[in-house]
C-alpha positions as CSV (number, residue, x, y, z in Angstrom):
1,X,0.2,-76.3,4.8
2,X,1.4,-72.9,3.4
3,X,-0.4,-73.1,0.1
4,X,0.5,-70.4,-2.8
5,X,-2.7,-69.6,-4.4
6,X,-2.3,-70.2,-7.8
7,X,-5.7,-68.6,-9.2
8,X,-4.7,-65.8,-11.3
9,X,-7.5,-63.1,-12.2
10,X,-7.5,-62.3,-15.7
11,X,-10.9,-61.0,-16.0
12,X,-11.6,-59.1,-19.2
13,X,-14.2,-55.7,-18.4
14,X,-18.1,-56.5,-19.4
15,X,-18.9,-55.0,-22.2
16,X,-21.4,-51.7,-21.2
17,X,-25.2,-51.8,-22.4
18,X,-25.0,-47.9,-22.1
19,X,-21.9,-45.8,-22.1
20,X,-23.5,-42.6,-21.8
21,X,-23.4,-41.0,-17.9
22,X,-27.4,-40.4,-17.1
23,X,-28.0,-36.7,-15.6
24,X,-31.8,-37.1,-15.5
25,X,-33.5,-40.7,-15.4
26,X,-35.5,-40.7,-18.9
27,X,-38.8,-42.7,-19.2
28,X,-36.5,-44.9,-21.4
29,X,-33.8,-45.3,-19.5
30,X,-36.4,-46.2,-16.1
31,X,-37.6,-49.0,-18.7
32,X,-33.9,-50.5,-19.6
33,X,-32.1,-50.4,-16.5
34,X,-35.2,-50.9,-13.9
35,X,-37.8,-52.6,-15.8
36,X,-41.8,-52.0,-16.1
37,X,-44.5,-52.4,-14.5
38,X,-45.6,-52.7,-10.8
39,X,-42.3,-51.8,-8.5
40,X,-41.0,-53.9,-6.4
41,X,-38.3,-53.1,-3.7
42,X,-35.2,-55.1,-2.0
43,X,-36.2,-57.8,1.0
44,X,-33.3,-57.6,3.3
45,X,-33.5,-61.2,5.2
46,X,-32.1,-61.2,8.7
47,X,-28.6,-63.5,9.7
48,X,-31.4,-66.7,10.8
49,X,-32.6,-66.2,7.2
50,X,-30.1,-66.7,5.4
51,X,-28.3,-69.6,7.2
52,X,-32.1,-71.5,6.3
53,X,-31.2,-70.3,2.8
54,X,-28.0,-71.6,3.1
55,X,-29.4,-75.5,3.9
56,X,-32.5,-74.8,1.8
57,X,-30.4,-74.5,-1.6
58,X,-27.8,-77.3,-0.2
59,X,-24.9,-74.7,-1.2
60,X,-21.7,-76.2,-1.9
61,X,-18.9,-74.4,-3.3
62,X,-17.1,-77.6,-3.4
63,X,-18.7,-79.6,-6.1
64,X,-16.9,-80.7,-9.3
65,X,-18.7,-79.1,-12.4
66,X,-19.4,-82.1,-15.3
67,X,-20.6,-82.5,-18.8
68,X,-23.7,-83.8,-19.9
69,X,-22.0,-83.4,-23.8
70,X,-17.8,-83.5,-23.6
71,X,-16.7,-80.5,-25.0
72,X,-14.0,-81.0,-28.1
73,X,-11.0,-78.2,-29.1
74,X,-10.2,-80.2,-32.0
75,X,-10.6,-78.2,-35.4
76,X,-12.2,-78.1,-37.4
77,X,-14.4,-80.6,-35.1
78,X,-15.2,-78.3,-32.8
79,X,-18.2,-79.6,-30.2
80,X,-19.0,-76.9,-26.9
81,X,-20.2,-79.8,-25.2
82,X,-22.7,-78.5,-22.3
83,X,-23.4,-78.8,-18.9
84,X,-25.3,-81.5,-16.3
85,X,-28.4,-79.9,-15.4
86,X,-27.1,-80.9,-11.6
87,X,-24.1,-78.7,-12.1
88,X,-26.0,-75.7,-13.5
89,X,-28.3,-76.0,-10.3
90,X,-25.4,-75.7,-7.8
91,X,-24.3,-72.3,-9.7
92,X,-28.0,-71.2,-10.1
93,X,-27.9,-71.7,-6.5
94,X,-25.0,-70.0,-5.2
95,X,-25.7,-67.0,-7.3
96,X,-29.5,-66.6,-5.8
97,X,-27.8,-67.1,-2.6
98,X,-25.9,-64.2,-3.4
99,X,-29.1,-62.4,-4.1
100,X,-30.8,-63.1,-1.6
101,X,-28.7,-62.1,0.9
102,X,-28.4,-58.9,-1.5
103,X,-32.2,-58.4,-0.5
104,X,-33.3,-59.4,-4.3
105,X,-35.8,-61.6,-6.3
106,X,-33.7,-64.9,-5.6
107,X,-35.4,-66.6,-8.0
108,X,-33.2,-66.9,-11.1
109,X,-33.6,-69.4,-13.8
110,X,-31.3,-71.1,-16.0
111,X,-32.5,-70.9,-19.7
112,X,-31.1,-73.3,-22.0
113,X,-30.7,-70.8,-25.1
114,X,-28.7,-68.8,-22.2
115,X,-26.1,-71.7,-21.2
116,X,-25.6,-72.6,-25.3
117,X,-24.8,-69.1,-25.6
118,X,-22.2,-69.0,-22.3
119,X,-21.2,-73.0,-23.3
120,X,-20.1,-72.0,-27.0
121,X,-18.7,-68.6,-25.4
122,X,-15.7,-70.1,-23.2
123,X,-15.5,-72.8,-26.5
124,X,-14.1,-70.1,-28.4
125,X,-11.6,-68.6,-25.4
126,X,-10.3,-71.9,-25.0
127,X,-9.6,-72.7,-28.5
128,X,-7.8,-69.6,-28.6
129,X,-6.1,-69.8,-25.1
130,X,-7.0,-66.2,-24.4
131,X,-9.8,-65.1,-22.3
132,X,-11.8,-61.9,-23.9
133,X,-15.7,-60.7,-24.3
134,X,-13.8,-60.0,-28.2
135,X,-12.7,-63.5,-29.4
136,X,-11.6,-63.6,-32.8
137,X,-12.6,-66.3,-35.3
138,X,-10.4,-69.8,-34.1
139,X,-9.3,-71.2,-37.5
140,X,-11.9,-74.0,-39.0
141,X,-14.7,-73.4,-36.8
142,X,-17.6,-72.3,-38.2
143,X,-19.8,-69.3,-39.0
144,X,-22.5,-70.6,-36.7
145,X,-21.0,-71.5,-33.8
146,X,-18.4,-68.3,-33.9
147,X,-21.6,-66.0,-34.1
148,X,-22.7,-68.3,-31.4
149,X,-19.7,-68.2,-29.4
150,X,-19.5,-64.3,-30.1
151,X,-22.6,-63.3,-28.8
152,X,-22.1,-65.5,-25.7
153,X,-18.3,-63.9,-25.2
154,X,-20.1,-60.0,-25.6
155,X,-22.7,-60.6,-22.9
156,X,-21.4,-62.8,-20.5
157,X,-19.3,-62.2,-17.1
158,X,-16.2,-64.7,-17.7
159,X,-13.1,-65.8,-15.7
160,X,-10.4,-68.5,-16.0
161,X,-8.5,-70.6,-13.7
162,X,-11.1,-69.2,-11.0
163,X,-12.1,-72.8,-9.9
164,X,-15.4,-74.1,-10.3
165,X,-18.5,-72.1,-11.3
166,X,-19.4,-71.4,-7.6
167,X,-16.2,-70.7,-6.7
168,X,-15.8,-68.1,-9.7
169,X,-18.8,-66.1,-8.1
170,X,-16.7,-65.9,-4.9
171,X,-12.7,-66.0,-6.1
172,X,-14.0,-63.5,-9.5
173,X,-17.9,-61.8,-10.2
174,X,-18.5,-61.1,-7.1
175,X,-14.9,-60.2,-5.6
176,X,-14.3,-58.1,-8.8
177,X,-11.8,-56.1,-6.4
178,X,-8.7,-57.0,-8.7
179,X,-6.9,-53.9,-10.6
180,X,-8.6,-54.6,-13.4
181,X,-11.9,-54.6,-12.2
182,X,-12.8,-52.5,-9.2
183,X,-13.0,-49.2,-11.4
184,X,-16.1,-50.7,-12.5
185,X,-17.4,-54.0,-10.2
186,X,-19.0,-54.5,-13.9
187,X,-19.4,-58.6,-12.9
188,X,-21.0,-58.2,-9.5
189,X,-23.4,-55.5,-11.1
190,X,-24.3,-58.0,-13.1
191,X,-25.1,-60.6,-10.9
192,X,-27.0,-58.4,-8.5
193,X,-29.1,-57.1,-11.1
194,X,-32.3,-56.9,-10.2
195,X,-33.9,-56.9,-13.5
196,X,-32.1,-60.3,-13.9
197,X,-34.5,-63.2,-14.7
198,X,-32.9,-66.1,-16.5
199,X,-29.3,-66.6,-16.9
200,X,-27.1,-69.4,-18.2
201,X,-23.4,-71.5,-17.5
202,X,-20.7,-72.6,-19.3
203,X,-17.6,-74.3,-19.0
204,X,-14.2,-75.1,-21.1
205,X,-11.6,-76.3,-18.8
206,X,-10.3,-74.2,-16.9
207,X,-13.0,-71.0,-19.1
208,X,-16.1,-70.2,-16.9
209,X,-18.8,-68.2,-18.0
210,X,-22.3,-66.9,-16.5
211,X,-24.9,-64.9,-18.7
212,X,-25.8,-62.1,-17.9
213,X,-27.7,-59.8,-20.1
214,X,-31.2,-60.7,-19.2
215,X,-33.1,-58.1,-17.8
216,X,-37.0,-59.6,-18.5
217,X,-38.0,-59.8,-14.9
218,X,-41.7,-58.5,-14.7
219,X,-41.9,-55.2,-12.9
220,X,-40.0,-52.1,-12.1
221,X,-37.1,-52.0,-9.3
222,X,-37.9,-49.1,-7.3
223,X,-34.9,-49.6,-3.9
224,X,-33.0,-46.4,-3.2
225,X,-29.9,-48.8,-4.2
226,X,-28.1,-52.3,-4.3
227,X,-25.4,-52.1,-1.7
228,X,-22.7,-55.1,-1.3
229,X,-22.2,-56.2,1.4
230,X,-25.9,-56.4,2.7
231,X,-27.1,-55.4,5.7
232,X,-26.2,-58.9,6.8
233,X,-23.6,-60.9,5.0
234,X,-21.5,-63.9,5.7
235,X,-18.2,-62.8,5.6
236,X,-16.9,-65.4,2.9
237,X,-19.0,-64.3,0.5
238,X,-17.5,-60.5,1.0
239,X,-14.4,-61.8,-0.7
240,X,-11.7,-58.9,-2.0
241,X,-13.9,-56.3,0.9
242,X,-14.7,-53.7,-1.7
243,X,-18.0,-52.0,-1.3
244,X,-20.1,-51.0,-4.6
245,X,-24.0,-48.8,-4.2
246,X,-25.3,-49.1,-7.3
247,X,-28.1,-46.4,-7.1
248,X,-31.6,-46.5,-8.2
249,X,-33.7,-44.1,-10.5
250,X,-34.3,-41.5,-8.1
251,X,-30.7,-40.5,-7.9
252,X,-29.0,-38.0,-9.3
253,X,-25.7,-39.2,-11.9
254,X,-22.7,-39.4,-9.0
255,X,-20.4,-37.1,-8.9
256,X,-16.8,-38.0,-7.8
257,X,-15.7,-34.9,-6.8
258,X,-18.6,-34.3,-4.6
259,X,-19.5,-37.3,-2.5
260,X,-17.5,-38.0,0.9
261,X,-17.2,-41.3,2.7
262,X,-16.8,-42.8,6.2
263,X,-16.6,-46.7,7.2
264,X,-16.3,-47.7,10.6
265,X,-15.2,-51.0,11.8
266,X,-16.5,-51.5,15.3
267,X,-14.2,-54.5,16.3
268,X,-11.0,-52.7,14.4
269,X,-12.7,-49.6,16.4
270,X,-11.2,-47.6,13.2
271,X,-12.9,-44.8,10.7
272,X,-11.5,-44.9,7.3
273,X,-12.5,-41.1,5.5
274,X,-12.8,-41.8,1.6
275,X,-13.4,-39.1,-1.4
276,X,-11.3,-38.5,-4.6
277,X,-8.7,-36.7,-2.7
278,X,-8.2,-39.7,0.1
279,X,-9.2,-42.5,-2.0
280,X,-7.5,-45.0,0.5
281,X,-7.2,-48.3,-1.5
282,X,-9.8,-47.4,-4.0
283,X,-12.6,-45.0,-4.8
284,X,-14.7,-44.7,-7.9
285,X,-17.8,-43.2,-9.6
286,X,-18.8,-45.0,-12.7
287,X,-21.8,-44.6,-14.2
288,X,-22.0,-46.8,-17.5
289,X,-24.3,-49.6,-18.1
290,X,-23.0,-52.6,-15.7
291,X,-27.1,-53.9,-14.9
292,X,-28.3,-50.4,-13.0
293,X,-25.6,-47.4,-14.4
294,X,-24.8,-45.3,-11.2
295,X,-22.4,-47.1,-9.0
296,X,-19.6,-45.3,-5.8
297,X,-17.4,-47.7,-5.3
298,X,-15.0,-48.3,-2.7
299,X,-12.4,-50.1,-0.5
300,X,-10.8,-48.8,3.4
301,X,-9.3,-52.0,4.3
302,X,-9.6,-55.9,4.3
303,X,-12.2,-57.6,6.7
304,X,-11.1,-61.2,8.2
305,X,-13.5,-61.3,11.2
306,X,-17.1,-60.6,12.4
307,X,-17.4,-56.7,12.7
308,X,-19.9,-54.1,12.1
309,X,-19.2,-51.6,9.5
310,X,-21.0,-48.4,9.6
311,X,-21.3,-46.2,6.4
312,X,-21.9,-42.9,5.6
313,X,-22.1,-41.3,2.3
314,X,-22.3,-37.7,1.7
315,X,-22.7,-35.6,-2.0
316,X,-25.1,-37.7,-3.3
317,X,-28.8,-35.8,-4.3
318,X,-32.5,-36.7,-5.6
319,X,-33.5,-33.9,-7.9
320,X,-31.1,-31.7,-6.9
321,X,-31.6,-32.0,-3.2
322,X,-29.0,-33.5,-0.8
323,X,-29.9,-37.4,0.2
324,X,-26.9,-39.4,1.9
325,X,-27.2,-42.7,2.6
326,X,-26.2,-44.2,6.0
327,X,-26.0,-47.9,6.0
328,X,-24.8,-50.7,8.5
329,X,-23.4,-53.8,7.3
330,X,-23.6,-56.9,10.2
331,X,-20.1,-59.5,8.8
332,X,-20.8,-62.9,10.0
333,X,-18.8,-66.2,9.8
334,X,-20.0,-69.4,8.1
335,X,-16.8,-70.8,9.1
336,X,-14.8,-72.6,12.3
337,X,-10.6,-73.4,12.2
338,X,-9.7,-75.2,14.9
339,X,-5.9,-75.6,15.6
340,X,-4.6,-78.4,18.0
341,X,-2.8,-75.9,19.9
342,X,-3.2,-72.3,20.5
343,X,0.5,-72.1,21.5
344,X,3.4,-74.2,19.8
345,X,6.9,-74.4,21.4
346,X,10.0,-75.3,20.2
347,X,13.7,-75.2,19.3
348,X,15.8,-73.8,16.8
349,X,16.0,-76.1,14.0
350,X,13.3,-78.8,15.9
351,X,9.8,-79.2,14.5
352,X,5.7,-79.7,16.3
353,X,3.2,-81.6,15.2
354,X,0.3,-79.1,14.7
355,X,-2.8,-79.9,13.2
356,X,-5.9,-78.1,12.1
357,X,-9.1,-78.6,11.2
358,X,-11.5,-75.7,9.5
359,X,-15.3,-76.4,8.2
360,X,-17.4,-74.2,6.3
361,X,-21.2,-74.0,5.5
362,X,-20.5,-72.9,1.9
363,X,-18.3,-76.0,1.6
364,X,-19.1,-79.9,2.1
365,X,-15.3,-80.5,2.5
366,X,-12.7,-78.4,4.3
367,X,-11.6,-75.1,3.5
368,X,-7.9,-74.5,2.6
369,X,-6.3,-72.3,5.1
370,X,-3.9,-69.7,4.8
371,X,-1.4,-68.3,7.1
372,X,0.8,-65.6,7.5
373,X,3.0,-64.4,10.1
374,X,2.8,-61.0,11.9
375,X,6.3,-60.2,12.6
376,X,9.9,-61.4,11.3
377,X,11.3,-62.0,14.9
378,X,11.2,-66.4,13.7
379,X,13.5,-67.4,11.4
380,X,12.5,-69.8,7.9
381,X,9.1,-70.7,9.3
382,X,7.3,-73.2,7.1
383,X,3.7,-74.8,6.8
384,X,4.5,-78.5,5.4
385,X,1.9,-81.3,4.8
386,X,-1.2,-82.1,3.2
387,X,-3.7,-83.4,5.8
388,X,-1.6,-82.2,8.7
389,X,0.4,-78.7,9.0
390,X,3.5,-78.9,10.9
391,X,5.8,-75.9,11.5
392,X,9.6,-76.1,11.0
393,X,12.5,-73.1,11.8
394,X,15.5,-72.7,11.0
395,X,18.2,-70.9,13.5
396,X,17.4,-68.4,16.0
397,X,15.5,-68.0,19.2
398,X,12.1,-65.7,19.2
399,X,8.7,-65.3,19.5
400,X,6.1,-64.4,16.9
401,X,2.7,-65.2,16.3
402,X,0.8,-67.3,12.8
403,X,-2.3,-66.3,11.8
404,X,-4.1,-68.6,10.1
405,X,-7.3,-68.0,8.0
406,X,-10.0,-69.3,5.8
407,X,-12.1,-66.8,3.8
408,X,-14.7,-66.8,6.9
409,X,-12.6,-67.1,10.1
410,X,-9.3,-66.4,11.5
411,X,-7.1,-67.8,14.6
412,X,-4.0,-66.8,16.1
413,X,-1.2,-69.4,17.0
414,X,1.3,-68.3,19.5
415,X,4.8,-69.1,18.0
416,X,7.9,-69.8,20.5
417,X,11.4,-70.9,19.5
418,X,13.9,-70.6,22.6
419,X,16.9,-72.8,23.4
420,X,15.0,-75.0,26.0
421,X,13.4,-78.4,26.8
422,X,10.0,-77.1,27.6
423,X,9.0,-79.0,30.2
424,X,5.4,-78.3,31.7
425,X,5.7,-76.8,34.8
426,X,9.1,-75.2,34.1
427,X,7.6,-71.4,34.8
428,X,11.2,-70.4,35.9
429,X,12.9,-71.9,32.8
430,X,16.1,-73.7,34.6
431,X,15.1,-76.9,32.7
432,X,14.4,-78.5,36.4
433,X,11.1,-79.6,38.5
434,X,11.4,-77.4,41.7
435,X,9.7,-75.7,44.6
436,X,10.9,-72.4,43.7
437,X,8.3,-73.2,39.8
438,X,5.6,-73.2,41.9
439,X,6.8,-69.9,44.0
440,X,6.8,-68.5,40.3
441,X,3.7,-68.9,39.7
442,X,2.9,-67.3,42.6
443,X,4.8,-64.3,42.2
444,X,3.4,-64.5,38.7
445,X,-0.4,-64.5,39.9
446,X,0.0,-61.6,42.3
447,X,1.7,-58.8,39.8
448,X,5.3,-59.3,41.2
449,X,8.1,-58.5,38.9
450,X,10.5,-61.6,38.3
451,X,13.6,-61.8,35.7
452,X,12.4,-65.3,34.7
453,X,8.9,-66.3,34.0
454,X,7.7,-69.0,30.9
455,X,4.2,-68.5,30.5
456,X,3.9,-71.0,27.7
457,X,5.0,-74.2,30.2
458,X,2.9,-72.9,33.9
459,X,-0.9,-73.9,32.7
460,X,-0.1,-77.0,34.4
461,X,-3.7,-77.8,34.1
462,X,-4.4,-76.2,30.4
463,X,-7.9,-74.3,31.3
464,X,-5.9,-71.3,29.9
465,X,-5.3,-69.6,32.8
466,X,-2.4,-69.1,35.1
467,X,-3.3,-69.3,38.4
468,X,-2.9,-70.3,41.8
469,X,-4.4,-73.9,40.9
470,X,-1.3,-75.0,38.7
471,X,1.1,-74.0,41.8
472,X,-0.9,-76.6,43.7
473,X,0.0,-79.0,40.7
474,X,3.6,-78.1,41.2
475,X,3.8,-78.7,44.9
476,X,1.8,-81.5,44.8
477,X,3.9,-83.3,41.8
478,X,7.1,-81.6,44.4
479,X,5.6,-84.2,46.9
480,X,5.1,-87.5,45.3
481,X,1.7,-86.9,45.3
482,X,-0.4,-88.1,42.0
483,X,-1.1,-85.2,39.5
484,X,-3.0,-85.8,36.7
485,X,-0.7,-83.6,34.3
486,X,2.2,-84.2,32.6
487,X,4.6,-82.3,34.6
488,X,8.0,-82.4,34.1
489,X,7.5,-83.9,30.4
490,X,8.8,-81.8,27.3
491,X,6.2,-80.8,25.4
492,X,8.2,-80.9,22.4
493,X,7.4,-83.0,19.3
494,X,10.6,-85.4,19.3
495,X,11.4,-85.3,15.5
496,X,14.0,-83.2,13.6
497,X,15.2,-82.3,10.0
């Protein structure tokens, strides 16, 4: 069914641990944004890799998020409730997945002083219906848990109405594409942190929260940069298809005016060129305190199937000296959508039965799929149902195509409404069985021109080719002989509305 997404992004910017653009990488600042001690460097893991990751950490985006403690809005008896351990596992999971695939230390813990403080954080949101890293005071609750809640609010990435907690790393942090966010991708720099350590979850209804302040991981990140997407990364989990290169120590502060980009998609077999001057549907150079503080940021166009995308950035320097980075990103699907039917027929103001089914390996039950359509040649088409999807029209013949989608995958459905009975086998479109179908076909397999041909009714035998073999069919069925296919039969579903 057509589904109107009802998640609204109102995602407040992360408050910045340094607001101050770095020229030159102090002993200091190597200490607060990379860490100290011995250096360590990212771990790219191939596409094999990460599907084991996948079944090792039993991801489900799917899961319902539950208390241990209810939570309670009513003042002055507030209660922030808190967490099962089981539900702060399948967050702590997804976002080391996201890590790991980042090429980063995926091993994250959840520290309970960590989820108090994100717990007491989305307390106070809720209780004020307003979601903000600024809450005020709620009246009756008190000093401690406000200073609590405060603290949590401050240093937190936070979201509402983005669905669970897993599914607020993939619809919100790590998206972060919205208006209000992409300037900065202040949330996925947080998650993909690599001084990141311990972190902590909470939830308020409909208030998520993930710390994410902690930067005591032993040793010193010493990568060239954190780039999203990785070299290899499932395509669900490149939701909103901006790109942010947040750089390492050894680079020069960004400058906007300076740097030039190319992305190439090799299955669009496009170039997008991107600067300040051609920012296509985003460019920006921040350099505040998000987790690392030198970030380009980007977006060319959306990607909705498995491609290769080439990058190539230019006007960016190491002590003065020139150092572009050129960078290939491998998209993947974790996903299948299977329709019923790759081509649905029918007539104005008639209806089909069409079914699909769509799996994920992010998901233990279905994906919801999307559709849209790429052309306005079909009048008032519709998606209707919630385990099945049937298609209705209103008047008007035409021919159009649906694509429908779930974050990983994509599928085409050939659309055709026409003032006819469909009957397979009827290449010539006379709404009649005869000898000159078959001929049809025939003209139809060797190039001739014809003024009458229906593709969508001569696969007699449905291998999805047109060919000599369902002109047999035809003059066989012409004969009385027996035909294993349907010919002559409408193909039409036989309800109306």
């Amino acid at each position: 069914m057509k589904k109107i997404l009802s998640v609204i992004l109102l995602l407040a910017v992360i408050a910045a641990l340094c607001t101050t653009p770095a020229s030159a990488v102090t002993d200091w600042e190597a200490d607060f944004y990379y860490g100290a001690g011995a250096p360590y460097y990212l771990n790219y893991p191939t596409k094999a890799q990460i599907l084991a990751k996948i079944r090792e950490l039993d991801i489900d985006f799917s899961y319902e998020d539950q208390y241990a403690e209810d939570y309670s809005l009513d003042a002055p008896n507030y209660v922030p409730g808190s967490l099962m351990p089981e539900t702060e596992e399948r967050a702590l999971s997804v976002l080391n997945l996201y890590r790991y695939v980042a090429g980063l230390p995926a091993d994250v813990e959840v520290k309970n002083d960590y989820s108090q403080l994100a717990q007491a954080a989305m307390l106070v949101n809720a209780a004020n219906n307003k979601l903000t890293h600024y809450p005020e005071k709620p009246e009756g609750m008190s000093d401690e848990l406000y200073e609590l809640a405060r603290q949590g609010a401050s240093q937190s990435n936070i979201g509402w109405n983005l669905g669970n907690l897993a599914y607020s790393f993939q619809n919100g942090w790590m998206d972060d594409s919205d208006a209000n966010n992409i300037d900065t991708m202040g949330h996925r720099r947080w998650v993909l942190n690599p001084a990141m350590k311990y972190t902590g979850f909470g939830r308020v209804g409909a208030y998520t929260a993930m710390y994410s302040f902690d930067k005591s991981r032993s040793g010193q990140f010493a990568g060239d940069y954190v780039a999203w997407p990785a070299p290899n990364t499932p395509l669900e989990m490149f939701s909103g298809s901006a790109f942010s290169f947040t750089l390492g120590r050894d680079y020069d502060a960004p400058v906007a005016q300076k740097i030039n980009i190319t992305v190439t998609s090799e299955t669009l077999g496009k170039t997008w060129t991107i600067n300040s001057r051609n920012p296509e549907k985003g460019f920006y150079v921040e350099t505040n305190g998000y987790g690392i503080n030198k970030c380009v940021i980007f977006k060319a166009t959306d990607f909705i199937a498995d491609d290769t995308l080439t990058v190539h950035i230019d006007g960016l320097t190491k002590n003065g000296v020139a150092a572009p980075i050129d960078y290939t990103a491998n998209l993947f699907s974790l996903s299948e959508i299977e329709p019923d039917s790759k081509t649905i027929m029918i007539r104005p103001r008639w209806g089909a039965d069409f079914n699909v089914t769509a799996s994920s390996m992010l998901t233990k039950s279905a994906p919801e799929i999307d559709w849209k359509t790429a052309d306005g040649t079909v009048a008032g088409i519709y998606l209707y149902g919630e385990d099945n999807h049937r298609i209705y029209y209103g008047v008007g013949e035409g021919r159009t195509t649906i694509t429908l989608s779930t974050p990983g995958a994509s599928v085409d459905v050939d659309v055709i409404v026409k003032f006819s009975k469909f009957l397979l086998g009827d290449a010539d479109g006379d709404e009649e069985i005869t000898i000159v179908d078959a001929t049809s076909i025939q003209r139809h397999t060797a190039e001739m021109e014809q003024s009458t041909f229906c593709d969508y009714v001569s696969d007699v035998d449905s291998d999805d080719e047109i060919d000599i073999s369902d002109a047999t069919a035809i003059q066989r069925y012409m004969a009385d002989m027996e035909t294993p296919y349907p010919i002559g039969v409408s193909q039409l579903s036989t309800f109306t509305y």
